[in-house]
C-alpha positions as CSV (number, residue, x, y, z in Angstrom):
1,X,0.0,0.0,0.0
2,X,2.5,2.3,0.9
3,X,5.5,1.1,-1.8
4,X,6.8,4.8,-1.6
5,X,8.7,4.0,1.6
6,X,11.0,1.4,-0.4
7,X,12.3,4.7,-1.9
8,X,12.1,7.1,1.6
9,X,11.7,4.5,4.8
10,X,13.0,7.6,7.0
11,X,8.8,8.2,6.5
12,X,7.6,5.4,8.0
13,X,7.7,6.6,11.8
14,X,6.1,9.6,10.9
15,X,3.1,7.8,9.2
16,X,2.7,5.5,11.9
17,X,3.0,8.6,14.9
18,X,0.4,10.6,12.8
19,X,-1.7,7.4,11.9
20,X,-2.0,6.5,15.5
21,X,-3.2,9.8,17.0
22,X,-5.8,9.8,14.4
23,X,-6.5,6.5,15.1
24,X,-6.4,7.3,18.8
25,X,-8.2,9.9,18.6
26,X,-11.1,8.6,17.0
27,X,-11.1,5.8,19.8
28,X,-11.9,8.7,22.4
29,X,-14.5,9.9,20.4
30,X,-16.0,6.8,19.9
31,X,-16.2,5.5,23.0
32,X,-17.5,9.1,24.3
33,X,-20.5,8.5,21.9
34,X,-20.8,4.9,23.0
35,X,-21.4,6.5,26.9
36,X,-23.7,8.4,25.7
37,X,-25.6,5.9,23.2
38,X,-25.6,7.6,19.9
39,X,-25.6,4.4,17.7
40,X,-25.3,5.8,14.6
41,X,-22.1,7.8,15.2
42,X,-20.2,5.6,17.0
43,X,-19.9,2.9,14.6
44,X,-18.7,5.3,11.9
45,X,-16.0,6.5,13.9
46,X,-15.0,2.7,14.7
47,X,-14.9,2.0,11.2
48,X,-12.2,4.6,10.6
49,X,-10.7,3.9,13.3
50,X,-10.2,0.0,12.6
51,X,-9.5,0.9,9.2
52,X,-6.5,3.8,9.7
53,X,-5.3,1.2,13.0
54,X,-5.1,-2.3,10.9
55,X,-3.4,0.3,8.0
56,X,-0.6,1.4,10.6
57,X,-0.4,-2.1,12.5
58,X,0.4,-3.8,8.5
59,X,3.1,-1.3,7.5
60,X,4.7,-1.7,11.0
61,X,5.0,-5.5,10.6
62,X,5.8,-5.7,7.0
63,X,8.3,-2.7,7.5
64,X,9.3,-1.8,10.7
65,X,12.1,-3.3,12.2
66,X,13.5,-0.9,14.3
67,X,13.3,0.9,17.4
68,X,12.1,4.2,16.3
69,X,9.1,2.7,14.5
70,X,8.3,1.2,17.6
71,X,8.9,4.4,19.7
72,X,6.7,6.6,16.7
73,X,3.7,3.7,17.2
74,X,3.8,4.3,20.9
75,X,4.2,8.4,20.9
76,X,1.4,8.0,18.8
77,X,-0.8,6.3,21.1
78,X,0.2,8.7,24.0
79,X,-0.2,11.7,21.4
80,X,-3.6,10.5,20.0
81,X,-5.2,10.4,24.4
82,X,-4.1,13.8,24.4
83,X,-5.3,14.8,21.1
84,X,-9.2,13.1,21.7
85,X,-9.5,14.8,25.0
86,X,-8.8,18.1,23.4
87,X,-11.0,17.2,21.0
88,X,-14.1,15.9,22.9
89,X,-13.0,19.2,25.4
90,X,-14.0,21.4,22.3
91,X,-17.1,19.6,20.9
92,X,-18.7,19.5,24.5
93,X,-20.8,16.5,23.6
94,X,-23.9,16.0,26.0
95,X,-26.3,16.8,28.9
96,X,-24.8,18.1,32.6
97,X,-27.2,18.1,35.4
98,X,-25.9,21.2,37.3
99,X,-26.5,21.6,41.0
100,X,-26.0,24.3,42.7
101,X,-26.1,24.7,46.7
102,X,-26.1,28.3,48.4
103,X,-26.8,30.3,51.4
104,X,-28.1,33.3,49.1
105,X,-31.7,33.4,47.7
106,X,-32.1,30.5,45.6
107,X,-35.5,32.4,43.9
108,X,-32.9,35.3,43.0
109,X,-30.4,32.9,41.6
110,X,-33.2,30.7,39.3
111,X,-34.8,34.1,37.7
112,X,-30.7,34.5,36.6
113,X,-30.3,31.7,34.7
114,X,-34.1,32.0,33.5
115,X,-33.1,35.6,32.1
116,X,-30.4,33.5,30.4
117,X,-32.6,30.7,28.7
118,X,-32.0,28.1,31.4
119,X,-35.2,26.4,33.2
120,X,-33.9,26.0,36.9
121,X,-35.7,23.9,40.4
122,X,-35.3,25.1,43.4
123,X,-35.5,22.8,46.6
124,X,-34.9,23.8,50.2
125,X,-32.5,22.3,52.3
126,X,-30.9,21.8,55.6
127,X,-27.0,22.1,55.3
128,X,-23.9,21.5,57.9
129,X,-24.3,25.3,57.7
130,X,-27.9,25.8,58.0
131,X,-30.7,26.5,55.8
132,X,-29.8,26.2,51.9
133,X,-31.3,26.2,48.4
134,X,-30.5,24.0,46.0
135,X,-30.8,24.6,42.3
136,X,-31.0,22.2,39.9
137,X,-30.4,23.1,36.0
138,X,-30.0,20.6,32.9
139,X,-27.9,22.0,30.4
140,X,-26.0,21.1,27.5
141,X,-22.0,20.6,28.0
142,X,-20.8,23.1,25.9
143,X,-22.8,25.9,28.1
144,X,-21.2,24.9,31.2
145,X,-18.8,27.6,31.6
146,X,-21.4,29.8,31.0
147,X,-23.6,28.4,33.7
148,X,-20.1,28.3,36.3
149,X,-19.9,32.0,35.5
150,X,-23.5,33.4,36.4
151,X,-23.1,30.9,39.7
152,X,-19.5,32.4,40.7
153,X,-21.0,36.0,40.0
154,X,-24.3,35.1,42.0
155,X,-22.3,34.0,44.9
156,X,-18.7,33.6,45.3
157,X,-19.0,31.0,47.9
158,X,-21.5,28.7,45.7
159,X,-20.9,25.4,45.7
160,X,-22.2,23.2,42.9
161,X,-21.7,20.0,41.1
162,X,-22.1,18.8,37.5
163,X,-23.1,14.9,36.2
164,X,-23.2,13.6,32.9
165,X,-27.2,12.8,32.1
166,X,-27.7,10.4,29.7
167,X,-30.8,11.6,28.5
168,X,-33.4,14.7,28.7
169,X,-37.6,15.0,27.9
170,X,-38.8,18.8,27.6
171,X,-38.2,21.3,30.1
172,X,-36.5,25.1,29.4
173,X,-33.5,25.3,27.2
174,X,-31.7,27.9,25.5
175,X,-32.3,28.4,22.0
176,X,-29.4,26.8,20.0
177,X,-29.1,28.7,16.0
178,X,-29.3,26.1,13.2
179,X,-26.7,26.8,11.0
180,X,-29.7,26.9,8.5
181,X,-30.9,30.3,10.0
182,X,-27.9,32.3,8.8
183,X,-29.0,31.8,4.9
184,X,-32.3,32.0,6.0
185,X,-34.5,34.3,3.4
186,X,-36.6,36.8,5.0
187,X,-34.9,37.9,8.7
């Protein structure tokens, strides 16, 4: 497949470091959607990833013979974890249940995030502290920090906690734009 590297076999270590982060990296993803049960994604992403990994994994034992090689497939593989993270870090796949706990009015903080587009439940609690509210928002991942930032300005002493949800049924979301409605006639 690769008979250009009779003529330059200094490329080999290259194409396998750059084939396994790819190939890595795809691994992340696809085990992210996996988690999270999307089952039309995830086998796409295995496919390439099966297909770039038994691609490397040939050329290495048909070619490589030398320690380099074997230090490019493994820098690679380090290179690749790095490389998904970054990558599922910036798509911001999926739900977070966000829960908030403070000493402040909880009332005050849930008309916040509904001036933002957030629904929000309040509950009242009993703390080691005293008397607390909890507030409970679902929100997607990738309006997180947005939803840390209107908590740390509400109250700098907020404590809150965020879980993965699996799935969500109605309730008050922000508005996401379609990339449709930019080339939309009319507005």
């Amino acid at each position: 497949m690769f008979s250009f590297l009779d003529q330059a076999p200094w490329l080999l270590p290259f194409i396998i470091f750059f084939g396994r982060i790819i190939d890595v990296s795809l691994g992340t993803l696809r085990i992210i959607f996996v988690s999270k049960g999307e089952k039309y994604k995830a086998p796409i992403i295995g496919f390439f990833e099966v297909l770039i990994w038994i691609v490397v994994i040939s050329e290495i034992f048909s070619r490589a013979n030398d320690f380099v090689a074997y230090l490019s497939y493994a820098g690679g593989y380090a290179t690749g974890n790095f490389v998904g993270i970054l990558i599922e870090q910036k798509i911001a796949f999926g739900i977070t249940l966000c829960r908030a706990y403070t000493r402040k009015s909880g009332q005050e903080l849930m008309a916040i995030l509904s001036s933002n587009g957030y629904g929000a439940t309040m509950i009242r609690a009993s703390g080691a502290m005293g008397e607390i509210d909890v507030i409970e928002t679902v929100v997607e991942r990738k309006n997180m920090k947005k939803v840390e930032k209107i908590f740390m300005e509400y109250d700098s002493d907020i404590f809150f906690v965020a879980e993965d949800v699996r799935a969500k049924r109605k309730g008050i979301f922000p508005k996401t734009e379609s990339i449709f409605s930019r080339w939309r006639m009319g507005k």
